[in-house]
C-alpha positions as CSV (number, residue, x, y, z in Angstrom):
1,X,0.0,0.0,0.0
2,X,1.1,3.5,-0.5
3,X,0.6,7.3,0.5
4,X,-0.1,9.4,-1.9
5,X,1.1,13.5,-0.8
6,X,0.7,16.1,-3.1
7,X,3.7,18.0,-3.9
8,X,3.6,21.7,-3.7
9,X,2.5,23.9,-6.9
10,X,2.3,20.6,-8.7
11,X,-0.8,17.9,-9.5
12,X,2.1,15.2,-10.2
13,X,1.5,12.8,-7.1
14,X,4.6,11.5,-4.9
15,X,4.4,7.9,-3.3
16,X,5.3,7.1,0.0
17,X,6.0,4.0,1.5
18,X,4.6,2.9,4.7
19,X,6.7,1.6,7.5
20,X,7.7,-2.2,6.7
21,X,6.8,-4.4,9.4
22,X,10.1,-4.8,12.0
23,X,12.0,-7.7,11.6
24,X,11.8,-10.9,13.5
25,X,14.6,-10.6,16.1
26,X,15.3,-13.4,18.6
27,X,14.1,-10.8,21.4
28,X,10.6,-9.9,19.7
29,X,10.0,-13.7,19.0
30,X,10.5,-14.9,22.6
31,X,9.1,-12.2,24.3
32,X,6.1,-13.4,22.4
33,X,6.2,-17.2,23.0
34,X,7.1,-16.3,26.7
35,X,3.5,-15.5,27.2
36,X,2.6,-19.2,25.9
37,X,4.6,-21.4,26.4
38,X,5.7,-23.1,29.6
39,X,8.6,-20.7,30.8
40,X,10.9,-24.3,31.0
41,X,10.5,-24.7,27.4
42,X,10.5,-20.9,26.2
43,X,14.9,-21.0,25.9
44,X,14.3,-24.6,23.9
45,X,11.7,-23.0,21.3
46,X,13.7,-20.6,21.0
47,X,16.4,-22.2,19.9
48,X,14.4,-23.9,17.3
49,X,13.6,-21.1,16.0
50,X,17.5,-19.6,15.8
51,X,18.5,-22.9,14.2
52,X,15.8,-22.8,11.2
53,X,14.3,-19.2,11.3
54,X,10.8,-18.8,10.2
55,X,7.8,-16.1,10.2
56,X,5.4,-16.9,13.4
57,X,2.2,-15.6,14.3
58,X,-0.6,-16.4,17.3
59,X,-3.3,-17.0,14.9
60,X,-7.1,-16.3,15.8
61,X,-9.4,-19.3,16.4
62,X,-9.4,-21.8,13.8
63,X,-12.0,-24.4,14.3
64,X,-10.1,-26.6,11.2
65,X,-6.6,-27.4,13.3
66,X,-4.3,-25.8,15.8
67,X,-1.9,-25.0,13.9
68,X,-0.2,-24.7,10.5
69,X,3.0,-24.7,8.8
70,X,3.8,-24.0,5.2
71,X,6.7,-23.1,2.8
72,X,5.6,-20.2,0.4
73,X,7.8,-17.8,-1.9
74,X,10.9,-19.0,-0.3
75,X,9.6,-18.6,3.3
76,X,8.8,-20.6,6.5
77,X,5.5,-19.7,8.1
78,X,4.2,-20.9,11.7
79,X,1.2,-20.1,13.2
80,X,-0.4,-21.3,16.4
81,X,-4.3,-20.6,18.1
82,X,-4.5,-17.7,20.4
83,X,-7.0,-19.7,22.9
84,X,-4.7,-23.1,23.3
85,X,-3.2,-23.4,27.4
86,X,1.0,-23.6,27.8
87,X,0.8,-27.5,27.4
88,X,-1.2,-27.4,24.3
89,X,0.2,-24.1,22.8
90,X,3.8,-26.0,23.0
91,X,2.6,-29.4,21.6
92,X,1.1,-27.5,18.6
93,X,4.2,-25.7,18.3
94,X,6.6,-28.4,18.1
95,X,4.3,-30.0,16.0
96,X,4.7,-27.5,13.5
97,X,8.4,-27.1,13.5
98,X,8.8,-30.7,12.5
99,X,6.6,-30.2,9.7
100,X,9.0,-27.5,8.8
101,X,12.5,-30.1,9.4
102,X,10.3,-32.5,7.0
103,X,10.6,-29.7,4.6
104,X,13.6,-28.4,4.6
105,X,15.2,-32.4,4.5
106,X,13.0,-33.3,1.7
107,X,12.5,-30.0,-0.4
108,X,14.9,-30.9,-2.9
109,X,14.2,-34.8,-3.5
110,X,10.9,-34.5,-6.2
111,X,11.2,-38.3,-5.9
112,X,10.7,-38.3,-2.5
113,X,8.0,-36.3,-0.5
114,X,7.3,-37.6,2.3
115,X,3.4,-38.0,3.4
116,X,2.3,-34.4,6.0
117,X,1.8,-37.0,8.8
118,X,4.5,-40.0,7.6
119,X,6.9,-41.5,9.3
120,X,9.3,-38.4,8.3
121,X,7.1,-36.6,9.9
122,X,6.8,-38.7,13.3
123,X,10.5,-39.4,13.9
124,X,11.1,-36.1,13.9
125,X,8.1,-34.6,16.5
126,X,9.4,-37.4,18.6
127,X,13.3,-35.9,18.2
128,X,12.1,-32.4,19.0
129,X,9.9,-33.7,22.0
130,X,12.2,-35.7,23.7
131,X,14.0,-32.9,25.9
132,X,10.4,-31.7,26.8
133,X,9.0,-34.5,28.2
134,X,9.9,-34.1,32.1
135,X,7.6,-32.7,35.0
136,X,10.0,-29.5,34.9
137,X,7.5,-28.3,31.7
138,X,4.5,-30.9,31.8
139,X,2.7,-31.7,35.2
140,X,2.3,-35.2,35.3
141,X,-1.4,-35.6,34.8
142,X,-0.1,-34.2,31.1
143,X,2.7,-36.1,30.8
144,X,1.7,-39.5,31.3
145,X,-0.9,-39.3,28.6
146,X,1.5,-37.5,26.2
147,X,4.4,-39.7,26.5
148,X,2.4,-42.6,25.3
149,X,0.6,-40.5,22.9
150,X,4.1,-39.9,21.7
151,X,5.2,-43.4,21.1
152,X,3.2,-43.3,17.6
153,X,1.8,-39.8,17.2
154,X,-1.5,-39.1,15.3
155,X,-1.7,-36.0,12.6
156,X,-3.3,-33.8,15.4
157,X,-3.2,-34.5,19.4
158,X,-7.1,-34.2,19.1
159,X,-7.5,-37.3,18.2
160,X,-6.2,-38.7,21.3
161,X,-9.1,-38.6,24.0
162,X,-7.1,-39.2,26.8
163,X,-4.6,-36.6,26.2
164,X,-7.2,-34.3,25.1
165,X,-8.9,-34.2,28.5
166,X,-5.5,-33.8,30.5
167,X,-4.7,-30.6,28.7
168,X,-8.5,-29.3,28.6
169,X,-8.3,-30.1,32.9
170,X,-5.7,-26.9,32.9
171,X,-7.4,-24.5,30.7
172,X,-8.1,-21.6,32.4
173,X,-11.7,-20.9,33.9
174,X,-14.3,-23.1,35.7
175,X,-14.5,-26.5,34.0
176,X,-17.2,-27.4,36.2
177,X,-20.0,-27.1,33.9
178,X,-18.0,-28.2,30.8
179,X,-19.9,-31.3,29.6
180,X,-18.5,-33.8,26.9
181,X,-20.1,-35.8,24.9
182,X,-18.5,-39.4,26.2
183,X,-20.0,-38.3,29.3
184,X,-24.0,-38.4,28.0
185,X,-25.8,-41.3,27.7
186,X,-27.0,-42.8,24.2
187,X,-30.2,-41.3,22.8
188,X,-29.5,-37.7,24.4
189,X,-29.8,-34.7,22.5
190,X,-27.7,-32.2,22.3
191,X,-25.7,-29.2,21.0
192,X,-22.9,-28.8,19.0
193,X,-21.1,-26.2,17.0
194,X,-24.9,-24.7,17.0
195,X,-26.0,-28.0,15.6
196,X,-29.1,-30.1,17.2
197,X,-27.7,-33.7,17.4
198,X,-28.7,-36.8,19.5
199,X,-26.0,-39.8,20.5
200,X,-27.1,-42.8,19.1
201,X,-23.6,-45.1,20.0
202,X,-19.8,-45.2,21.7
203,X,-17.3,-45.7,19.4
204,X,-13.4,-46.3,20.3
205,X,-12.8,-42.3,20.0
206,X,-15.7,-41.0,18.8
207,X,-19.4,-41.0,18.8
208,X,-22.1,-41.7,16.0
209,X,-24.5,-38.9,16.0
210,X,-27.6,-38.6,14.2
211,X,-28.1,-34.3,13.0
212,X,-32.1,-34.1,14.2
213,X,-32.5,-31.3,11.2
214,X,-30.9,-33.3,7.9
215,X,-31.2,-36.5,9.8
216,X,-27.8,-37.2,8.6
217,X,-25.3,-39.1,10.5
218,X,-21.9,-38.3,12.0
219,X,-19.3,-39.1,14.0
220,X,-18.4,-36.7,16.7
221,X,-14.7,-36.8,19.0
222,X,-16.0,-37.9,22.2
223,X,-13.8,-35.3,23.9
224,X,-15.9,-32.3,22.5
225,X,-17.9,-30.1,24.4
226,X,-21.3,-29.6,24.2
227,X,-24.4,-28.3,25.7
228,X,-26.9,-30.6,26.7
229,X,-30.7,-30.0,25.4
């Protein structure tokens, strides 16, 4: 975008360019994180960063994932949600960066691209986890459930219901009245993402849910919160 000032006696227009955005510096990119991230693991993200720079923003709410990562004209962007705790903020995060190691290890081999949740991609968010997983960043109700979440990883941590609920037990508020939908009995109707749905049966992770208005049918994570009817 540009100013346009008028220069004196003349209709010829002068442009002016606005003030760039300031640089990414090691100090503006860990005084943000040190508001999110566990203040043990705030020196070790940092580092990540310094060892494979890349553009990072606190994203606003995106119901589709917790995160993203992607490579575009010749630059590494991260972004994380806004609303995620310290233990979920820094599992998004590392997951992320090894999406970007995947990357950069495999950007040049056309033959070879690994799948966005392969084995590539797993061996390395294990590497990067490793020096994390200790009660010095994770309290142990966390931990437990990540380090076996950890031993094969799934594409995102909200698949694992177990984990899921040990992070959500530290989000900030009263949970008291949080209700999730393993916790309701089959045939119970409900709310959910201002949908009218009632349970019809458990499933290993999820629930199949019938949507009362299209009478469609669906299967909803069992760790999601919704509002009973």
């Amino acid at each position: 975008m540009f100013d346009f000032i008028k220069r004196k006696n003349t209709n010829t227009p002068r442009t002016v360019k606005r003030a760039s955005k300031p640089v990414l510096t090691k100090a503006i990119f860990n005084d943000a994180l040190s508001k999110k991230v566990p203040s043990a693991a705030l020196e070790y993200c940092t580092n990540l960063w310094e060892e494979a720079p890349f553009s990072f923003s606190i994203s606003k709410t995106r119901s589709s994932c917790l995160g993203n990562y992607k490579f575009q004209n010749g630059h590494h962007t991260i972004s994380v949600n806004h609303d995620l705790n310290p233990y979920n903020f820094l599992i998004t995060y590392i997951h992320e960066v090894a999406h970007q190691r995947v990357f950069i290890k495999y950007q040049k081999n056309i033959k070879k691209r690994p799948a966005p949740h392969g084995k590539e991609w797993k061996t390395n968010f294990q590497h990067l986890m490793i020096p994390l997983l200790n009660e010095a960043v994770f309290p142990l109700e966390i931990l437990k459930p990540l380090a076996a979440h950890m031993l094969n990883p799934a594409a995102s941590s909200t698949r694992d219901a177990k984990l899921m609920k040990a992070i959500k037990a530290f989000n900030k508020g009263d949970l008291s009245e949080v209700v999730y939908l393993e916790n309701v009995p089959n045939g119970q109707s409900f709310i959910f993402k201002n949908r009218k749905f009632q349970k019809i049966e458990k499933r290993r992770t999820r629930a199949l849910c019938l949507d009362l208005e299209t009478k469609r049918k669906y299967t909803i994570p069992l760790m999601a919160e919704i509002e009973v009817l």
